[in-house]
DSSP file (Angstrom, degrees, kcal/mol; ACC not computed):
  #  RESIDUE AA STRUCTURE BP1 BP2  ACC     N-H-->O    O-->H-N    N-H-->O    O-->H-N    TCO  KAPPA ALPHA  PHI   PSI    X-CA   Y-CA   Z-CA
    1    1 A X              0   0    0      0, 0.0   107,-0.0     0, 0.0   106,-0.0   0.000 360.0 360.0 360.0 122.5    0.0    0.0    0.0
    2    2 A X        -     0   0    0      1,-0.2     3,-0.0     2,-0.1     0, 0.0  -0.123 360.0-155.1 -61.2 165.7    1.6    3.4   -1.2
    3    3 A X        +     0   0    0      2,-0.1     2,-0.3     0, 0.0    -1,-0.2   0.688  59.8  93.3 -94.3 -51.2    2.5    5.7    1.7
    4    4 A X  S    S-     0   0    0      1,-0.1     5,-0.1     3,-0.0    -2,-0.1  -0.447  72.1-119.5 -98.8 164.1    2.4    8.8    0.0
    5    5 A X     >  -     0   0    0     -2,-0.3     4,-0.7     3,-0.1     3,-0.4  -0.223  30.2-106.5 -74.9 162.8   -0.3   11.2   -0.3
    6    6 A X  H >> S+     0   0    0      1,-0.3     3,-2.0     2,-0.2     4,-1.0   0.875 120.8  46.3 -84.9 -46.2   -1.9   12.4   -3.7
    7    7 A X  H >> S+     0   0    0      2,-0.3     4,-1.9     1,-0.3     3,-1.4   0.868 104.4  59.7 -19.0 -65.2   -0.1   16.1   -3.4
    8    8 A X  H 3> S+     0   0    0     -3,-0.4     4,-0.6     1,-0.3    -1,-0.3   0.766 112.9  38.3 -53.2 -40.1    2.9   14.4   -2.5
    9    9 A X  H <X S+     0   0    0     -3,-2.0     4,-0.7    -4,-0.7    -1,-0.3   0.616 111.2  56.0 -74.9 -10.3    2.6   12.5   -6.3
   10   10 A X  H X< S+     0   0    0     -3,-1.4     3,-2.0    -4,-1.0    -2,-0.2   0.986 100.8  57.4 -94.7 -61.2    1.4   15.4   -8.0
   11   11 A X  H >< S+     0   0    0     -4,-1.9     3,-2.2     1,-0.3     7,-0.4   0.830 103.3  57.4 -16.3 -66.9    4.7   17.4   -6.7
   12   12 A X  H 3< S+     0   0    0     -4,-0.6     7,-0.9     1,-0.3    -1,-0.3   0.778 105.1  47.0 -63.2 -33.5    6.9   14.4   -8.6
   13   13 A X  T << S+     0   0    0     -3,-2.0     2,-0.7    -4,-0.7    -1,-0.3  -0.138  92.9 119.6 -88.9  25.9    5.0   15.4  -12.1
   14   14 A X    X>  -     0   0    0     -3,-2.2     3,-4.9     1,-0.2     4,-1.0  -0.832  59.4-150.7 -98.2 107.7    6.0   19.4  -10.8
   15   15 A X  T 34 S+     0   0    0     -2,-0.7    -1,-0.2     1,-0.3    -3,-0.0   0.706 101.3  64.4 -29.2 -28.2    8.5   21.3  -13.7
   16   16 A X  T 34 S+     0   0    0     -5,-0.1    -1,-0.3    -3,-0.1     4,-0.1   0.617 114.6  18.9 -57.7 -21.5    9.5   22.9  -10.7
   17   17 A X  T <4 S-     0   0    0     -3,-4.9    -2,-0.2    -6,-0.3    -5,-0.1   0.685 130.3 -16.2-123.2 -48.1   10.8   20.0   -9.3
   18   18 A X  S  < S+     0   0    0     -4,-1.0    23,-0.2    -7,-0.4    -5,-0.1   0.586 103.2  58.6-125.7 -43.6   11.7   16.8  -10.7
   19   19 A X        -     0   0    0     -7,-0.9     2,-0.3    21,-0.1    21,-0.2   0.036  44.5-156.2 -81.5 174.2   10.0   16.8  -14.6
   20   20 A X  E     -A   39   0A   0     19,-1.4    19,-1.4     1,-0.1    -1,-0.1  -0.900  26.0 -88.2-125.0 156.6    9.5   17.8  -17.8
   21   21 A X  E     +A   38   0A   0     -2,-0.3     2,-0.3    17,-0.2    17,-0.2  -0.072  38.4 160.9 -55.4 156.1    7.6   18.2  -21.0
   22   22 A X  E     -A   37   0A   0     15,-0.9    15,-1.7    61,-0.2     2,-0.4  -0.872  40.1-123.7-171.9 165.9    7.9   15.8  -23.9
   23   23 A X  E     -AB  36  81A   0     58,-1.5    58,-1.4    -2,-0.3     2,-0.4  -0.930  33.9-165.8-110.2 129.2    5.7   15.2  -26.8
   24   24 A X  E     -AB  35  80A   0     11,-1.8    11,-2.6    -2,-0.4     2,-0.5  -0.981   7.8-166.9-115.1 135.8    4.7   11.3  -26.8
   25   25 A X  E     - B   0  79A   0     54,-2.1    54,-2.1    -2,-0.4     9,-0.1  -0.987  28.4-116.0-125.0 131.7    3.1    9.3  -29.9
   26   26 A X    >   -     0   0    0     -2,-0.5     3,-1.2     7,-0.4    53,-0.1  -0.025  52.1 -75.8 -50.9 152.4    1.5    5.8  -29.3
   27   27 A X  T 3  S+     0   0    0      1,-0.2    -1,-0.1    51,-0.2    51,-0.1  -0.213 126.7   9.8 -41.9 157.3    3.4    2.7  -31.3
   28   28 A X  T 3  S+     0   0    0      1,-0.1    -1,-0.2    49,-0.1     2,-0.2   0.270 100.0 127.8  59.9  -9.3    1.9    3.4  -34.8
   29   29 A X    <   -     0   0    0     -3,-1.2    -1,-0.1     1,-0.1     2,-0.1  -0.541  48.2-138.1 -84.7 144.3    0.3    6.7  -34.2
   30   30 A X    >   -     0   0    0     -2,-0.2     3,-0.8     1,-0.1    -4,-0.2  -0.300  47.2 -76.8 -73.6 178.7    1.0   10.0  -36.4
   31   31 A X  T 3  S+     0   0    0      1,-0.2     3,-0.4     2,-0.2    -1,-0.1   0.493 133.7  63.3 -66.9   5.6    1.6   13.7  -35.3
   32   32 A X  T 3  S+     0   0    0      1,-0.1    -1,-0.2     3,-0.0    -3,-0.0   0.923 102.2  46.7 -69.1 -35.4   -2.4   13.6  -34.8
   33   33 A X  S <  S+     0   0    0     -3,-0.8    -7,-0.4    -7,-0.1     2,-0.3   0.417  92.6 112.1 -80.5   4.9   -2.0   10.9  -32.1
   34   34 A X        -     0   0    0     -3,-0.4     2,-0.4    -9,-0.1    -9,-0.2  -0.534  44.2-179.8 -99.7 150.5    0.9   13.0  -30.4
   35   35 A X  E     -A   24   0A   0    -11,-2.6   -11,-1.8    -2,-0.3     2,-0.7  -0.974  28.8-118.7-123.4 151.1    0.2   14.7  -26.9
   36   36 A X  E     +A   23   0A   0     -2,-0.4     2,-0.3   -13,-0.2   -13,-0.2  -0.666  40.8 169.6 -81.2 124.2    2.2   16.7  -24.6
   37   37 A X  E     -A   22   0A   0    -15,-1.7   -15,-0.9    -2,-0.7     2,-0.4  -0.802  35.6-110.8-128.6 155.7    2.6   15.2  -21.6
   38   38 A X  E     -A   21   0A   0     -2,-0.3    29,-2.0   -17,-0.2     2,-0.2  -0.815  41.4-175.1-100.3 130.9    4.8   15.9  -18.4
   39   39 A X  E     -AC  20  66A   0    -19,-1.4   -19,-1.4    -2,-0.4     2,-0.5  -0.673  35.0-138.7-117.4 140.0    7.9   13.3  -17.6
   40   40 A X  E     - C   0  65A   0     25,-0.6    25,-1.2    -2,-0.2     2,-0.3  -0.961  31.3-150.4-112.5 150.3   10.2   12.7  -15.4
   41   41 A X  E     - C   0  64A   0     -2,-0.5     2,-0.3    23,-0.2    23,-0.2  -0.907  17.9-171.0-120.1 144.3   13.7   11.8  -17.6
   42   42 A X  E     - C   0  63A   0     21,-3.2    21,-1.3    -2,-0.3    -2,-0.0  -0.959   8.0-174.3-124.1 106.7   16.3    9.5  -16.2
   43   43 A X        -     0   0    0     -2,-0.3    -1,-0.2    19,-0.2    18,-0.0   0.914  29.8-172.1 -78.4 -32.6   19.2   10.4  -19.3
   44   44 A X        -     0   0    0      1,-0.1    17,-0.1    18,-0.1    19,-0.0   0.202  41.6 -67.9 114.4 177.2   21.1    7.4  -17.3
   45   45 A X        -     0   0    0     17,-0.0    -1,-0.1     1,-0.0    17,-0.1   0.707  60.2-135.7 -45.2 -45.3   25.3    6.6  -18.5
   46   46 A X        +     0   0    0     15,-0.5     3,-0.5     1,-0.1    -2,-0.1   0.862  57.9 140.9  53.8  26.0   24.0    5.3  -22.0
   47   47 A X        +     0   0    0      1,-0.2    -1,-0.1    14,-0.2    14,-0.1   0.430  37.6  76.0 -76.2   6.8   26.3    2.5  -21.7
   48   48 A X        +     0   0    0     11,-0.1    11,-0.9    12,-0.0     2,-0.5   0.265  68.8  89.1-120.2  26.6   24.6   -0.3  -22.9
   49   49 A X  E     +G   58   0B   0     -3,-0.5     2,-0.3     9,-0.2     9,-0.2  -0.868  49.8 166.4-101.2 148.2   24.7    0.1  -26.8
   50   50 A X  E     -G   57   0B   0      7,-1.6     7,-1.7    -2,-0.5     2,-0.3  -0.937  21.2-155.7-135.7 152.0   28.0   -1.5  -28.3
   51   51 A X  E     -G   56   0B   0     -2,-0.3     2,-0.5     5,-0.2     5,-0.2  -0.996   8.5-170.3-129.3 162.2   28.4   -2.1  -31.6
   52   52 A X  E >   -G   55   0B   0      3,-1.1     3,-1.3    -2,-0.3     2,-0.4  -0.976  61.8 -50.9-142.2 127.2   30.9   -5.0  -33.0
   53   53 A X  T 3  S-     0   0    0     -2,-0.5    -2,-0.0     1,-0.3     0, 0.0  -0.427 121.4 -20.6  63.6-114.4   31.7   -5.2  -36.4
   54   54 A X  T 3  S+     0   0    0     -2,-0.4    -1,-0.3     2,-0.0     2,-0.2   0.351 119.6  85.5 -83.0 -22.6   28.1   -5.3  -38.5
   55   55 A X  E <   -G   52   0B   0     -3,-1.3    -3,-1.1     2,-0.0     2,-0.3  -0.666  61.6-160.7-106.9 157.6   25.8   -6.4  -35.4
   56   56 A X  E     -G   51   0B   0     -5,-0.2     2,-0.3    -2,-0.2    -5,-0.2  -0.934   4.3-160.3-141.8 124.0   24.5   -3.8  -33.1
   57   57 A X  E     +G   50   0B   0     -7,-1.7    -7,-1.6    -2,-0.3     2,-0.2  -0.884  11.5 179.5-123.0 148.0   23.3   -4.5  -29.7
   58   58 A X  E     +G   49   0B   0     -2,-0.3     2,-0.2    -9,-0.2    -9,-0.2  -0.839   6.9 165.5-158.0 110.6   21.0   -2.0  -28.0
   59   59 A X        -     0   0    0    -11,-0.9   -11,-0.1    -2,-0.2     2,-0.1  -0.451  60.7 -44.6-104.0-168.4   19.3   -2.3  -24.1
   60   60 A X        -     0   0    0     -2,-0.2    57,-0.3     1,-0.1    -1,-0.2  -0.519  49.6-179.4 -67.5 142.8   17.6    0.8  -22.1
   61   61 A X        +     0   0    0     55,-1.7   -15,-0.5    -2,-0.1     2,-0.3   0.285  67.2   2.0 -70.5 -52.1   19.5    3.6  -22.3
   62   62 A X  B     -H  116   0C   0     54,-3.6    54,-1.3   -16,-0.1     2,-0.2  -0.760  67.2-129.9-149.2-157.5   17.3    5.7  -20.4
   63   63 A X  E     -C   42   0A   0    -21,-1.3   -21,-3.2    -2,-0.3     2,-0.3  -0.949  11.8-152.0-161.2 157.0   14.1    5.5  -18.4
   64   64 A X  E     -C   41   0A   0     -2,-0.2    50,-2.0   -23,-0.2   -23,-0.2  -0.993  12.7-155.6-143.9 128.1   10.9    7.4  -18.1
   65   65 A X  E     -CD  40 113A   0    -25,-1.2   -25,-0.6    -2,-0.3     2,-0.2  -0.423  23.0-158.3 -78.7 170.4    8.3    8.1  -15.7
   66   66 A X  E     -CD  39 112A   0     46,-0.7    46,-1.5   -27,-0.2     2,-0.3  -0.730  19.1-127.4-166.6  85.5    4.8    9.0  -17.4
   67   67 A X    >>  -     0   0    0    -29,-2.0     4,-4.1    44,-0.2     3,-1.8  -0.366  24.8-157.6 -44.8 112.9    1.9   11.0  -15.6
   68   68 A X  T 34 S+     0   0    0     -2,-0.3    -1,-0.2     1,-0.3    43,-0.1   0.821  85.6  71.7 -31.7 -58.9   -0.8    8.6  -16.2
   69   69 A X  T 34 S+     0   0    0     41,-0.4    -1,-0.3     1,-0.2     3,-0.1   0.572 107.0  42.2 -76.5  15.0   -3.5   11.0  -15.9
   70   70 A X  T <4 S+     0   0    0     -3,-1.8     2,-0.6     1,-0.4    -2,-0.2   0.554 121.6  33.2-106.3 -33.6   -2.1   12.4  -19.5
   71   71 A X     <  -     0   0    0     -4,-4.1    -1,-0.4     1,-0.1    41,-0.3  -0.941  62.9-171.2-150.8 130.4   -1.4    9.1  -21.4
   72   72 A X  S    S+     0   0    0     -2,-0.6     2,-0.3    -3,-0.1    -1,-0.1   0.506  75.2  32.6 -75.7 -21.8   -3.6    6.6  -20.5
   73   73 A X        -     0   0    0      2,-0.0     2,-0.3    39,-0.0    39,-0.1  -0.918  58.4-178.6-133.6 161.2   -1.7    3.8  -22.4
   74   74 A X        +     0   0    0     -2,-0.3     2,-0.3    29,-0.1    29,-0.2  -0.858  20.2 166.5-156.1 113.7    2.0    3.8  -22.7
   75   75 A X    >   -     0   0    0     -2,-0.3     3,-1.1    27,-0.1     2,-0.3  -0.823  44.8 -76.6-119.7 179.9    3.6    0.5  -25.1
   76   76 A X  T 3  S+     0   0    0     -2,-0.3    24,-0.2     1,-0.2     3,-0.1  -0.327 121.9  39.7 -72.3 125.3    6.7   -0.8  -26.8
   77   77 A X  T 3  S+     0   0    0     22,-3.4    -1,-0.2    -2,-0.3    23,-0.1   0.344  83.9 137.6 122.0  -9.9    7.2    1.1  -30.2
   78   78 A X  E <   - E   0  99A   0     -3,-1.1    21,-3.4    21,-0.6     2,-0.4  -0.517  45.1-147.4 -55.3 135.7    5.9    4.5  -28.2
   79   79 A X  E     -BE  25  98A   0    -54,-2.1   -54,-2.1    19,-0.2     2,-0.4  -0.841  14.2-170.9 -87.1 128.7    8.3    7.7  -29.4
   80   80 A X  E     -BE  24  97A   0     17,-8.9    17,-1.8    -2,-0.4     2,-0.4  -0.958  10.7-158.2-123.1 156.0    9.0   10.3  -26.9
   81   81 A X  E     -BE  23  96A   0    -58,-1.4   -58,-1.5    -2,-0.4     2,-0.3  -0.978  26.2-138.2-146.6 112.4   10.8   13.7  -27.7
   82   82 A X  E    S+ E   0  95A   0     13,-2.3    13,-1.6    -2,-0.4   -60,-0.1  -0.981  72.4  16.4-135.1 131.8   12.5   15.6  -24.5
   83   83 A X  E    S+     0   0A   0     -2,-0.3     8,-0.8    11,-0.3     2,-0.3   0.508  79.3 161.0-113.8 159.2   12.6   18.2  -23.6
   84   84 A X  E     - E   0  90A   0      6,-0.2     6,-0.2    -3,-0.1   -63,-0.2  -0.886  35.4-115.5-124.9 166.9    9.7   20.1  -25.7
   85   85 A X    >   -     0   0    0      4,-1.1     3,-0.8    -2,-0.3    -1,-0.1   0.013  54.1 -80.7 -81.5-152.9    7.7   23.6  -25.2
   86   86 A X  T 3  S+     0   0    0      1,-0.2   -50,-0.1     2,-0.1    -1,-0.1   0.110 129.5  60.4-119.5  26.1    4.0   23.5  -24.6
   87   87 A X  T 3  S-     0   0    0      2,-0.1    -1,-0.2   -64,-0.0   -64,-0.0   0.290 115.7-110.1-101.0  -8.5    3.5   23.1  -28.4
   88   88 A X  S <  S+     0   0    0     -3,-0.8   -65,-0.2     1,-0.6    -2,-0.1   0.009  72.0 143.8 112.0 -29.5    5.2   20.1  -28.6
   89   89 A X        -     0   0    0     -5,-0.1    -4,-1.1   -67,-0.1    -1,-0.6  -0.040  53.8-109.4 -50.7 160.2    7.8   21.5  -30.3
   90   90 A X  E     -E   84   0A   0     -6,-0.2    -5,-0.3    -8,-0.1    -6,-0.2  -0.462  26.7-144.2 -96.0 170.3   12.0   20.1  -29.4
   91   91 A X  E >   -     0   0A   0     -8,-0.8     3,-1.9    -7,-0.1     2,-0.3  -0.616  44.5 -68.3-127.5 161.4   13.9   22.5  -27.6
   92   92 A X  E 3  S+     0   0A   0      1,-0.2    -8,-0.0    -2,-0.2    -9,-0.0  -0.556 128.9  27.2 -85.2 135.0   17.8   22.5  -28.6
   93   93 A X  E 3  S+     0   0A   0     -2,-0.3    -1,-0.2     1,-0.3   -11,-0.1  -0.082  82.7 157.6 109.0 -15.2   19.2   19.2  -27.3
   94   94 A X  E <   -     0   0A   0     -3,-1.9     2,-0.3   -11,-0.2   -11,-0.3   0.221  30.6-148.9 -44.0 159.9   16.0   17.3  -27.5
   95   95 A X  E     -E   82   0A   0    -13,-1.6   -13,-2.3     2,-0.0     2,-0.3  -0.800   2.9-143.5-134.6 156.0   16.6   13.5  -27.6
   96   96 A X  E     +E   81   0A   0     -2,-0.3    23,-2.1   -15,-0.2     2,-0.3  -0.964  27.8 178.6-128.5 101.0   14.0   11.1  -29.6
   97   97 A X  E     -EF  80 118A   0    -17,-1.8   -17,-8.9    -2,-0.3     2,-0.4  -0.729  21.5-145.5-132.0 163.8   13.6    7.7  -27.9
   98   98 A X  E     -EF  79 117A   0     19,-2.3    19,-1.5    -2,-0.3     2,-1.4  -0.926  29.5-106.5-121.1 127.0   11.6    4.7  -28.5
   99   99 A X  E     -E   78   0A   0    -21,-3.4   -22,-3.4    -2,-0.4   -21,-0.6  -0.639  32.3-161.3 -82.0 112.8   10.0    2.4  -25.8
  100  100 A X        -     0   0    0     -2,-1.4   -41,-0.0   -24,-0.2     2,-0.0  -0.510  48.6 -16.7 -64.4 130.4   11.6   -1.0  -25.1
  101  101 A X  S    S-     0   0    0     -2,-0.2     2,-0.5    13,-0.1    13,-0.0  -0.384 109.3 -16.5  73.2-144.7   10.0   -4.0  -23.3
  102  102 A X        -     0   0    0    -27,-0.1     2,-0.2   -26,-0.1    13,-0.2  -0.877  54.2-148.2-115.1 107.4    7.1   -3.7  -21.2
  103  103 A X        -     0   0    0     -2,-0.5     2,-0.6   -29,-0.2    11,-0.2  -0.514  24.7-160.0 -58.3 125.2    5.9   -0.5  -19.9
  104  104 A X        -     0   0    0      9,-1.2     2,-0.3    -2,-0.2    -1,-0.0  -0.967  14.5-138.8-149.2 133.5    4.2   -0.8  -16.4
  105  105 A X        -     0   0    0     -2,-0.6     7,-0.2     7,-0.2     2,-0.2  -0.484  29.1-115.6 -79.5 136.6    1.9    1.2  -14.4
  106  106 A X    >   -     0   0    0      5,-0.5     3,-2.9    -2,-0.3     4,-0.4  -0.599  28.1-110.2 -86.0 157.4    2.4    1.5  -10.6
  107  107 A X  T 3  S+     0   0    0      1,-0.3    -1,-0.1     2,-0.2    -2,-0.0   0.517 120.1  63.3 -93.3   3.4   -0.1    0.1   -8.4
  108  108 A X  T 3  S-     0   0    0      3,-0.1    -1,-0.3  -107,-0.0    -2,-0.0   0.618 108.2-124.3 -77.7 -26.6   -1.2    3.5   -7.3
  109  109 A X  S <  S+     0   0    0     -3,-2.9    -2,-0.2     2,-0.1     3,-0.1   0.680  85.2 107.4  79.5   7.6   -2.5    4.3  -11.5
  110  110 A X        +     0   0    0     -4,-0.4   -41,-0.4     1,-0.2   -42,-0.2   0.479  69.0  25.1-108.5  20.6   -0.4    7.1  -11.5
  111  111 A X        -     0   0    0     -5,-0.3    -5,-0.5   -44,-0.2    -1,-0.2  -0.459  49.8-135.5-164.6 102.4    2.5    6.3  -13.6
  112  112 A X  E     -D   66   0A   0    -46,-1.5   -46,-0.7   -41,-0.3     2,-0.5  -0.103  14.8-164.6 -62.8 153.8    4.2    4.6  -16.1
  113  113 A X  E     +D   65   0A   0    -48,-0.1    -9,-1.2   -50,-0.0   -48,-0.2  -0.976  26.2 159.9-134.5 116.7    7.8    3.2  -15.6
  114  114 A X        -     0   0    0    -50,-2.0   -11,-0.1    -2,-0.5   -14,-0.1  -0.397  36.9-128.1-154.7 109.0    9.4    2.3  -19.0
  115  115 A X        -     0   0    0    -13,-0.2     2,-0.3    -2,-0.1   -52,-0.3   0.550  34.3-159.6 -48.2 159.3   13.2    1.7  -20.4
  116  116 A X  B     -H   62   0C   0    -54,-1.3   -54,-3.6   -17,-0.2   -55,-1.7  -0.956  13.2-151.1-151.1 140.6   14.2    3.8  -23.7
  117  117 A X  E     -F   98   0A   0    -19,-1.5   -19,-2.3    -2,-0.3     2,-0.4  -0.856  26.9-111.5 -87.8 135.6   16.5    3.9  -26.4
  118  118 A X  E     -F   97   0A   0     -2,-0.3     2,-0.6   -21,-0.2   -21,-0.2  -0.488  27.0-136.1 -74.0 133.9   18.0    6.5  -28.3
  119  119 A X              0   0    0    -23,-2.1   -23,-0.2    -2,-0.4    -1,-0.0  -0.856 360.0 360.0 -99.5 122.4   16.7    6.4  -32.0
  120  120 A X              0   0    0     -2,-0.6    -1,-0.1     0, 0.0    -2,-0.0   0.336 360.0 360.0 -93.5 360.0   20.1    7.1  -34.3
């Protein structure tokens, strides 16, 4: 049973505090399906792509937290763009990641937790 109180999550989804904007579009979706939605970004080491020779190997890269009460569904094949303004538009640095594996909601419903890769 979570501990903390619904203020306490709301805080974690604050631009003041720990997130940010990104524009996210469902597997398969166009720029109609994209929304702007508030993030938390983990940009992590980005240690786990190698490549050797011809083959390419590629695990999470990064991780993402997801307010829930903006996107409802979050799967593998999702595209995320951070950081963006509050048109959706990148901002200079923005990174373009794809979700990997299996995206999962926390038992509260008030967040998605899912790995990312940088899309070359």
């Amino acid at each position: 049973m979570p501990v903390e109180s619904a203020s306490d999550r709301a805080s974690f989804f604050s631009s003041s505090e720990f997130a940010e904007l990104a524009l996210f579009t469902p597997a398969g979706g166009g720029s109609g399906d994209a929304v702007v939605c508030t993030i938390v970004y983990d940009r992590g080491q980005g240690k786990n792509r190698m490549a050797v020779g011809e083959a390419a190997a590629s695990g999470a890269e990064r991780a993402v937290w997801i307010n829930a009460d903006e996107v409802a569904t979050v799967g593998r094949g999702a595209r995320i763009v951070v950081p963006v303004d509050e048109d959706g538009d990148p901002l200079p640095g923005a990174e373009t990641l794809d979700v990997i594996g299996e995206p999962k909601l926390d038992e509260t419903g008030f967040m998605w937790a899912a790995d990312l890769v940088l899309v070359d």
